[in-house]
DSSP file (Angstrom, degrees, kcal/mol; ACC not computed):
  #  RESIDUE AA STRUCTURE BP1 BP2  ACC     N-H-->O    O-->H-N    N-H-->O    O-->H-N    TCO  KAPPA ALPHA  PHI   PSI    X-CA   Y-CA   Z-CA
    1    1 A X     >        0   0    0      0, 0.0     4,-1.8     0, 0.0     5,-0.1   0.000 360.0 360.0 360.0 -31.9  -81.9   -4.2  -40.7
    2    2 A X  T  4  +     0   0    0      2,-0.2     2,-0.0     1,-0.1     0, 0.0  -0.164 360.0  58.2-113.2  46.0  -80.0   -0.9  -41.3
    3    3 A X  T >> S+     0   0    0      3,-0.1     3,-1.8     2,-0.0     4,-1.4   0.431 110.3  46.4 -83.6 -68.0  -79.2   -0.4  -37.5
    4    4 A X  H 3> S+     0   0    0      1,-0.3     4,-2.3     2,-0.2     5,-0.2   0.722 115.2  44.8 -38.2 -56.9  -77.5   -3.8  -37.8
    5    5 A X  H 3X S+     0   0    0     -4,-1.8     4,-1.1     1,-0.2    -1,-0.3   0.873 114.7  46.2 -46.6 -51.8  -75.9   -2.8  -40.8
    6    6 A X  H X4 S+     0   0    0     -3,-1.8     3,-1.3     2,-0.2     4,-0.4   0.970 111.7  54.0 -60.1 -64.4  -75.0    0.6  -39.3
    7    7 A X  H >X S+     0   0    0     -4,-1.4     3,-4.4     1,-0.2     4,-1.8   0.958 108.8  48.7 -29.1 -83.0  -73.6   -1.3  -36.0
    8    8 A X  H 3< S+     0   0    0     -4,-2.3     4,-0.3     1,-0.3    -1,-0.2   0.706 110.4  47.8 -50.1 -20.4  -71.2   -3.7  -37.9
    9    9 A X  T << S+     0   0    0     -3,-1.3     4,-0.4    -4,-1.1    -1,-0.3   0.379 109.0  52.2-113.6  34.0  -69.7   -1.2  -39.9
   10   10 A X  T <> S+     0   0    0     -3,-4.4     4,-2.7    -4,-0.4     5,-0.3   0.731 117.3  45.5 -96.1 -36.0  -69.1    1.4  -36.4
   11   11 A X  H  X S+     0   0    0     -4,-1.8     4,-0.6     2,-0.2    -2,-0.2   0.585 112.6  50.7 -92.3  -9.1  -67.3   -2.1  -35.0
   12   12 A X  H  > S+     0   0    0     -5,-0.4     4,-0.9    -4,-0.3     5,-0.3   0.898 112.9  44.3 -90.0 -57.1  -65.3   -2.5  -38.5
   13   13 A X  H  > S+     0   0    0     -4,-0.4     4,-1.8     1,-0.2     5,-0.4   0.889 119.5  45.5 -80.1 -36.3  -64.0    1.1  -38.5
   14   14 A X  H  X S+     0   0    0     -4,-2.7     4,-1.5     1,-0.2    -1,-0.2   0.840 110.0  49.4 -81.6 -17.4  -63.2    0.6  -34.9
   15   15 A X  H  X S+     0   0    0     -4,-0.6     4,-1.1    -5,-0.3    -1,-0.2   0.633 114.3  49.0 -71.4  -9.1  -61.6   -2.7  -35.0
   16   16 A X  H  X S+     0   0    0     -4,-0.9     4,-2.1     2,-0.2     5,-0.4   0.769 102.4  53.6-109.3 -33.5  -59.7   -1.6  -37.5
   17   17 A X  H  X S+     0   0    0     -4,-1.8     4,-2.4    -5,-0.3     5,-0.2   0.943 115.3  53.0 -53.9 -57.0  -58.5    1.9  -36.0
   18   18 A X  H  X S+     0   0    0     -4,-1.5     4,-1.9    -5,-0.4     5,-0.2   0.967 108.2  43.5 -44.6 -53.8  -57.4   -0.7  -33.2
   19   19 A X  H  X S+     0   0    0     -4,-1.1     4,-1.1    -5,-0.2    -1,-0.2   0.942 115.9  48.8 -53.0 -47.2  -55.6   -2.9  -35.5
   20   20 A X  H >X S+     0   0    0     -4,-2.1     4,-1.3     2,-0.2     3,-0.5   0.937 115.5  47.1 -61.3 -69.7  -53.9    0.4  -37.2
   21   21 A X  H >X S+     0   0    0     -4,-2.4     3,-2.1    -5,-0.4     4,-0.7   0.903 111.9  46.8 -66.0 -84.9  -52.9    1.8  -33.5
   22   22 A X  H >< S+     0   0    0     -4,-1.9     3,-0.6     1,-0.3    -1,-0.3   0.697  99.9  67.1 -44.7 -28.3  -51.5   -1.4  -32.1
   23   23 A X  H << S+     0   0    0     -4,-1.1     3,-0.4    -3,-0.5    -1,-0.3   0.981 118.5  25.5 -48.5 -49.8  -49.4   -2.0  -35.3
   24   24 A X  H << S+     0   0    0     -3,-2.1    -1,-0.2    -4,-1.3    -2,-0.2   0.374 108.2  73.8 -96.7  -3.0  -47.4    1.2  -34.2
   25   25 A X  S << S+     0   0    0     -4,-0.7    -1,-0.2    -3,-0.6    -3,-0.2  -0.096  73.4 130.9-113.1  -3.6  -48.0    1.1  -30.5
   26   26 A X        -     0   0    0     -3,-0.4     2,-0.3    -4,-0.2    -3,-0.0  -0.339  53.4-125.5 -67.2 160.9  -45.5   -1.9  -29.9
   27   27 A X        -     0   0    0      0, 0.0     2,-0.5     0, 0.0    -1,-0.1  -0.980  13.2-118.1-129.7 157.4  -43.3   -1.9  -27.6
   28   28 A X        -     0   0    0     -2,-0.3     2,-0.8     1,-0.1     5,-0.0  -0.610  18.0-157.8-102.0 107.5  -39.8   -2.4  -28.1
   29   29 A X     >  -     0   0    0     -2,-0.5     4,-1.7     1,-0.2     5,-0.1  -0.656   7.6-164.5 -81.5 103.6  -38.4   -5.7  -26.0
   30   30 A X  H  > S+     0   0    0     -2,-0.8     4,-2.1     1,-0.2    -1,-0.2   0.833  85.1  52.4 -73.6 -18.8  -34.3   -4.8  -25.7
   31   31 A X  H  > S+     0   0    0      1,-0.2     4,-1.0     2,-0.2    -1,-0.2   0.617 111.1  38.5 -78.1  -4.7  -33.8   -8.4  -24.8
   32   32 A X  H  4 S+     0   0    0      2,-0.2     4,-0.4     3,-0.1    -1,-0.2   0.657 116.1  49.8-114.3 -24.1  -35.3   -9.8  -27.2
   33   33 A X  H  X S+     0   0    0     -4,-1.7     4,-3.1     2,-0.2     3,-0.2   0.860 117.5  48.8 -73.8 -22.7  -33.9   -7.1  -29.9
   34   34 A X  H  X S+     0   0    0     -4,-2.1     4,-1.9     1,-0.2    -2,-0.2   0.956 114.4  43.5 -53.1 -45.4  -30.3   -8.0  -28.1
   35   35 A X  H  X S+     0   0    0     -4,-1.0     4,-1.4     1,-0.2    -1,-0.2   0.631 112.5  54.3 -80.4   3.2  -31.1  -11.7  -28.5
   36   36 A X  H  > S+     0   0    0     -4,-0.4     4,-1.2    -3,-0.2     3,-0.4   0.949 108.6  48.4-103.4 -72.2  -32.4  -11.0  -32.2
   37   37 A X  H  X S+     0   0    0     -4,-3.1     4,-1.3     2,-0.2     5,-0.5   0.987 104.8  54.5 -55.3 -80.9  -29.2   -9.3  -33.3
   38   38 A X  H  X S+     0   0    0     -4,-1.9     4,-4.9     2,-0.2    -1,-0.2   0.736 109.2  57.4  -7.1 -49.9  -26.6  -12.0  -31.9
   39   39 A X  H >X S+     0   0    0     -4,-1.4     3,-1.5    -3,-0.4     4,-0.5   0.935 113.7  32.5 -40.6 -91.5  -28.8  -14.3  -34.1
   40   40 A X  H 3X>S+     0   0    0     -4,-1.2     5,-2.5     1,-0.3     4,-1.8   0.682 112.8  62.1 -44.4 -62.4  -28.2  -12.5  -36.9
   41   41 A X  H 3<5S+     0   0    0     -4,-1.3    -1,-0.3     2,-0.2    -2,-0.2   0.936 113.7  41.0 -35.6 -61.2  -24.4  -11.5  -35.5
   42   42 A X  H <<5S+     0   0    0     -4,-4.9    -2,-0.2    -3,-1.5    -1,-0.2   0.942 114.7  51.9 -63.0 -56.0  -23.7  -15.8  -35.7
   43   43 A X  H  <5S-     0   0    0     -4,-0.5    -2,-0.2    -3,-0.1    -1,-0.2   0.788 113.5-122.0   9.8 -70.9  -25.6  -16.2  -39.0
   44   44 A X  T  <5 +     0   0    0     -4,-1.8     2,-1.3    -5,-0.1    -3,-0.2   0.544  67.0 138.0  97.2  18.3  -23.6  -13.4  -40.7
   45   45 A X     >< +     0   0    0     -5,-2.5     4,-1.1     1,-0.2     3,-0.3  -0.704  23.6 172.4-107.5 109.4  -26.0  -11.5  -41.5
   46   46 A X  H  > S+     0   0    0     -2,-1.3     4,-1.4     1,-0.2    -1,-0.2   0.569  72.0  56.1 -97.3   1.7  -24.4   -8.0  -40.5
   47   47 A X  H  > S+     0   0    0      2,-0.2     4,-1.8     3,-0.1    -1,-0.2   0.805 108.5  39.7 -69.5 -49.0  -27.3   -5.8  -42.1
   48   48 A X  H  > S+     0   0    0     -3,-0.3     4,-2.1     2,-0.2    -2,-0.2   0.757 116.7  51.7 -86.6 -26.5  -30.2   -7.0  -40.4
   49   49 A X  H  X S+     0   0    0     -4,-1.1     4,-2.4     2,-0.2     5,-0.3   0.935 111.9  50.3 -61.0 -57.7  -28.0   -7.2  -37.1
   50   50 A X  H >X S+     0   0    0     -4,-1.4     4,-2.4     1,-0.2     3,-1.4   0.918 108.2  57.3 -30.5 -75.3  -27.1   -3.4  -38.1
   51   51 A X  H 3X S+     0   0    0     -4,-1.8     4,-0.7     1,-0.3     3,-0.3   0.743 118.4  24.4 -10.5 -83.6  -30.8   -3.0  -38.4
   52   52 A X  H 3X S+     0   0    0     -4,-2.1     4,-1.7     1,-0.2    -1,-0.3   0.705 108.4  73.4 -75.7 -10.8  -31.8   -4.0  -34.9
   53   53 A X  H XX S+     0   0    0     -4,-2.4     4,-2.3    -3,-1.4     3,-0.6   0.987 101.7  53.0 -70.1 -59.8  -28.3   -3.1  -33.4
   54   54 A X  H 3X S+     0   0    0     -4,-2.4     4,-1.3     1,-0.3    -1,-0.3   0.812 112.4  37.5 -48.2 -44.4  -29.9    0.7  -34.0
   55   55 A X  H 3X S+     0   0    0     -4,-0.7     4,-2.3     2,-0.2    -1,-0.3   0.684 113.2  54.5-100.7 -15.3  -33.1    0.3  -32.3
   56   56 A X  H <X S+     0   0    0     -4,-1.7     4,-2.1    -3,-0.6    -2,-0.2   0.840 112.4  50.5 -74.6 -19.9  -31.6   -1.8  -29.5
   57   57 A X  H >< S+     0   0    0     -4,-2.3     3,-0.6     2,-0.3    -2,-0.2   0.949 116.0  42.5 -77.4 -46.1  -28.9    1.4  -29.1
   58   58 A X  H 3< S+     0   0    0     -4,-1.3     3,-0.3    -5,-0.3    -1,-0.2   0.821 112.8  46.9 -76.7 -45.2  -31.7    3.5  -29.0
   59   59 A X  H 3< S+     0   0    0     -4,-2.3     2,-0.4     1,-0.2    -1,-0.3   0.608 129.7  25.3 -86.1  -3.6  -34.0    1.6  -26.7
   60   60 A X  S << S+     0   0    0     -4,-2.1    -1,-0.2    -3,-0.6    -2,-0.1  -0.881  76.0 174.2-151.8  79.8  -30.9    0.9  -24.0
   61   61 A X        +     0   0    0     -2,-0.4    -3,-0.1    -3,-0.3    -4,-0.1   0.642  69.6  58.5 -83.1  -3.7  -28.7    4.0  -24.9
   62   62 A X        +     0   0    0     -3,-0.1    -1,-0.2    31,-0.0     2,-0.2   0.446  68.0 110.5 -68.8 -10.5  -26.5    3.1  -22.1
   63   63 A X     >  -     0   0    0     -6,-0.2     4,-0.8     1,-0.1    31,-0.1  -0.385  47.2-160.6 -35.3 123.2  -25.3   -0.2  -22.6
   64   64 A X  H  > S+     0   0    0      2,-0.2     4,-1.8    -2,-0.2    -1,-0.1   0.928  98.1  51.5-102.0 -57.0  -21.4   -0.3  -23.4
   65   65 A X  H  > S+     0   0    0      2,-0.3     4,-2.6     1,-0.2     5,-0.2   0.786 105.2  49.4 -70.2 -50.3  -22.1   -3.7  -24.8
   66   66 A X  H >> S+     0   0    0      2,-0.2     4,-1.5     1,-0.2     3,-0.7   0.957 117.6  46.0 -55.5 -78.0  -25.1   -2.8  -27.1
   67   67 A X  H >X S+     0   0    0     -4,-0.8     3,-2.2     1,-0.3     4,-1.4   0.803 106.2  57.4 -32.7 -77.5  -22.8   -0.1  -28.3
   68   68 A X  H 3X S+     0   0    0     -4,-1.8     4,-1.3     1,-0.3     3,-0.4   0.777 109.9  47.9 -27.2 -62.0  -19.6   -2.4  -28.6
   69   69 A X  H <X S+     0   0    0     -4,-2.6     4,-2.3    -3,-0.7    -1,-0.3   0.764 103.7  54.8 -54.9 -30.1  -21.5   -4.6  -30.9
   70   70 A X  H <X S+     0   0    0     -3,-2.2     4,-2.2    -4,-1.5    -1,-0.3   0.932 108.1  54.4 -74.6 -37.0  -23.0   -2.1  -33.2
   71   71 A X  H  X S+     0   0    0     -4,-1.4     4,-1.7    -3,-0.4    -2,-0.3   0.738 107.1  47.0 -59.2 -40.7  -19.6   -1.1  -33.7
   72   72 A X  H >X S+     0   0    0     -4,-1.3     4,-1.8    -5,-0.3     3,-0.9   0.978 108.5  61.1 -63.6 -56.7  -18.4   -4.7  -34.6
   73   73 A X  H 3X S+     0   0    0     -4,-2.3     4,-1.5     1,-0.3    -2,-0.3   0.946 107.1  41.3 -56.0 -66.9  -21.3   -4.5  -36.8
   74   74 A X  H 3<>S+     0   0    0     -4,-2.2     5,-2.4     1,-0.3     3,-0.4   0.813 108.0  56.3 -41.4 -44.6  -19.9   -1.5  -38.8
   75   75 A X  H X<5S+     0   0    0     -4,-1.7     3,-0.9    -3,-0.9     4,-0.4   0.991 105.4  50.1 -75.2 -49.3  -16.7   -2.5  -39.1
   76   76 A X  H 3<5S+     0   0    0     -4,-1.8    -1,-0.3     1,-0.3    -2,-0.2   0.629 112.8  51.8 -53.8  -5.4  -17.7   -6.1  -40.9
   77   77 A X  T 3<5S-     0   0    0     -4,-1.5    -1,-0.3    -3,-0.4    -2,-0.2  -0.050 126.2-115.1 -78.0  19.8  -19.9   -3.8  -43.2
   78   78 A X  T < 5S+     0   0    0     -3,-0.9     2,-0.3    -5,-0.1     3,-0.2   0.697  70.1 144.1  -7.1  56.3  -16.6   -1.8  -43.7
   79   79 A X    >>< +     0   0    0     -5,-2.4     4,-1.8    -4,-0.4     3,-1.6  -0.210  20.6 171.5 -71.2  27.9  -18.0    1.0  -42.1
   80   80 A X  H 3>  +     0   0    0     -2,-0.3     4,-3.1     1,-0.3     5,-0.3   0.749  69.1  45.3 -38.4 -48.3  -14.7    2.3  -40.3
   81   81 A X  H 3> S+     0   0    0      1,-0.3     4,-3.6     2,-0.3    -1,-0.3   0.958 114.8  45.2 -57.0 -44.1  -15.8    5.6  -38.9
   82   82 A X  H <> S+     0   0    0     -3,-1.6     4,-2.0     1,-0.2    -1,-0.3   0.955 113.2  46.3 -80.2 -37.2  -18.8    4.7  -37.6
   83   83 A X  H >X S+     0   0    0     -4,-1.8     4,-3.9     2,-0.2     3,-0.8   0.972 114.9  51.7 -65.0 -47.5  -17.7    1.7  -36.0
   84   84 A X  H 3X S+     0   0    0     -4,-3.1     4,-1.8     1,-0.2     3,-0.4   0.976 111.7  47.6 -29.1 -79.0  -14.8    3.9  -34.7
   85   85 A X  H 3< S+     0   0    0     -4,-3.6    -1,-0.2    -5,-0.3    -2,-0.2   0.760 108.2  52.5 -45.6 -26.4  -17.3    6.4  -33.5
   86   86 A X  H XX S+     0   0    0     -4,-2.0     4,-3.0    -3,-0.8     3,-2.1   0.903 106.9  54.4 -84.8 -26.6  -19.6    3.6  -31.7
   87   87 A X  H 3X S+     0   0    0     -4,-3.9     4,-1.5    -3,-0.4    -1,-0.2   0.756 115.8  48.8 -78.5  -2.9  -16.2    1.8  -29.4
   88   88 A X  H 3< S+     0   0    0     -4,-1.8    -1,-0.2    -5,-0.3    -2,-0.2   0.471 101.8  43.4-145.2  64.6  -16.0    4.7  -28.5
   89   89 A X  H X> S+     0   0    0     -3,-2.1     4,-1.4    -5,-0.2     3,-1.0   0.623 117.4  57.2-101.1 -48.8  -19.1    5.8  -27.6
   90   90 A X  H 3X S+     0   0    0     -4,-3.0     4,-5.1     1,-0.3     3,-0.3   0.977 108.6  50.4 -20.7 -66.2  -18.8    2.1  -25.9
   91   91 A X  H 3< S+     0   0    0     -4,-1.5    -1,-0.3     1,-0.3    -3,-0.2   0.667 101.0  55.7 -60.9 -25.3  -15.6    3.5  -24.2
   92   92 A X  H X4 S+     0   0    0     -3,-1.0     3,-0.6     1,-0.1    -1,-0.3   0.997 113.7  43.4 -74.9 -52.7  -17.1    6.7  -22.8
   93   93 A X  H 3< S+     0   0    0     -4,-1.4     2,-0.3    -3,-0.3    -2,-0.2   0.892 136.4  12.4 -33.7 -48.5  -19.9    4.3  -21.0
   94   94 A X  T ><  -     0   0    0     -4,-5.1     3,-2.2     1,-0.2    -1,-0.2  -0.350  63.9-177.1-158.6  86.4  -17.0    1.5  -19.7
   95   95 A X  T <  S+     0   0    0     -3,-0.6    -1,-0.2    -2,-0.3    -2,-0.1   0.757  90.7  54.4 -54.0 -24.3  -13.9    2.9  -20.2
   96   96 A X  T 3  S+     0   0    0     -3,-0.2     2,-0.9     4,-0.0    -1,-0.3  -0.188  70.2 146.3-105.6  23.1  -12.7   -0.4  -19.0
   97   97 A X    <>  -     0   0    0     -3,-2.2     4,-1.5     1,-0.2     5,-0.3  -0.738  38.4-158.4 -91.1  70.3  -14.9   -2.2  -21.9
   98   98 A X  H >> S+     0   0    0     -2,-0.9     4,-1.0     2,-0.2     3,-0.7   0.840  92.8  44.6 -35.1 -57.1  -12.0   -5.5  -22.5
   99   99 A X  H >> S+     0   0    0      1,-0.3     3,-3.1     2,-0.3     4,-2.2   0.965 114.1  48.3 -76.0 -63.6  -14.0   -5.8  -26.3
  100  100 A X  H 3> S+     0   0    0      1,-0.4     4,-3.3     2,-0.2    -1,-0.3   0.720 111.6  44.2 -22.6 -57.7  -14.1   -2.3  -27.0
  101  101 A X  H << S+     0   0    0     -4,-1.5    -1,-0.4    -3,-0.7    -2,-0.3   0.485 114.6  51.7 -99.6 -11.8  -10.8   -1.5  -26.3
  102  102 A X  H << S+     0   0    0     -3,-3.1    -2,-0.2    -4,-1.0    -1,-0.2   0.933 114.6  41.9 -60.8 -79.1   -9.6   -4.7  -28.2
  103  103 A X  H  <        0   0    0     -4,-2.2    -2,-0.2     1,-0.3    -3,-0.2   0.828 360.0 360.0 -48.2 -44.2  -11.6   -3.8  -31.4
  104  104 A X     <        0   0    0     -4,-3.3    -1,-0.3    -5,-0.5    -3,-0.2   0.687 360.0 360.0 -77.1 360.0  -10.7    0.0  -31.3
């Protein structure tokens, strides 16, 4: 009886190290954080769009577009600088960036 016991709680502490590890172990879908922000971007909700607009930047740091939008995002937050700073962070990526170069 106190193997069993001893077994179930080796498979509790590792099922649970497992759980713990995958929590933090994701990986990060840019399409899906792209399509995730947009939501949010139609909605109005420019925070939680900020939010993922930051980790989408991060995971596809070359994107003029991803950029361009976090910059939108800033300015409806009235964020000027930073949204300044992100078209044209856009603009070094695609100097030729139609939105960018609108917005800035």
């Amino acid at each position: 009886m106190k193997i069993f016991k001893i077994i179930g709680l080796i498979g509790l502490v590792v099922f649970s190290v497992s759980l713990h590890a995958a929590k933090y172990d994701k990986k990060v879908d840019p399409t899906e954080l792209y399509e995730k922000a947009t939501n949010h971007l139609k909605k109005e909700e420019y925070r939680k769009a900020l939010r993922v607009l930051g980790k989408y930047t991060k995971s596809k740091p070359k994107d003029a577009d991803g950029w361009t939008l976090y910059a939108f995002t800033q300015r409806k937050l009235n964020n000027y600088k930073k949204a300044e700073a992100n078209y044209e962070k856009a603009l070094q990526l695609d100097p030729k960036n139609k939105i960018a170069l609108e917005y800035q």
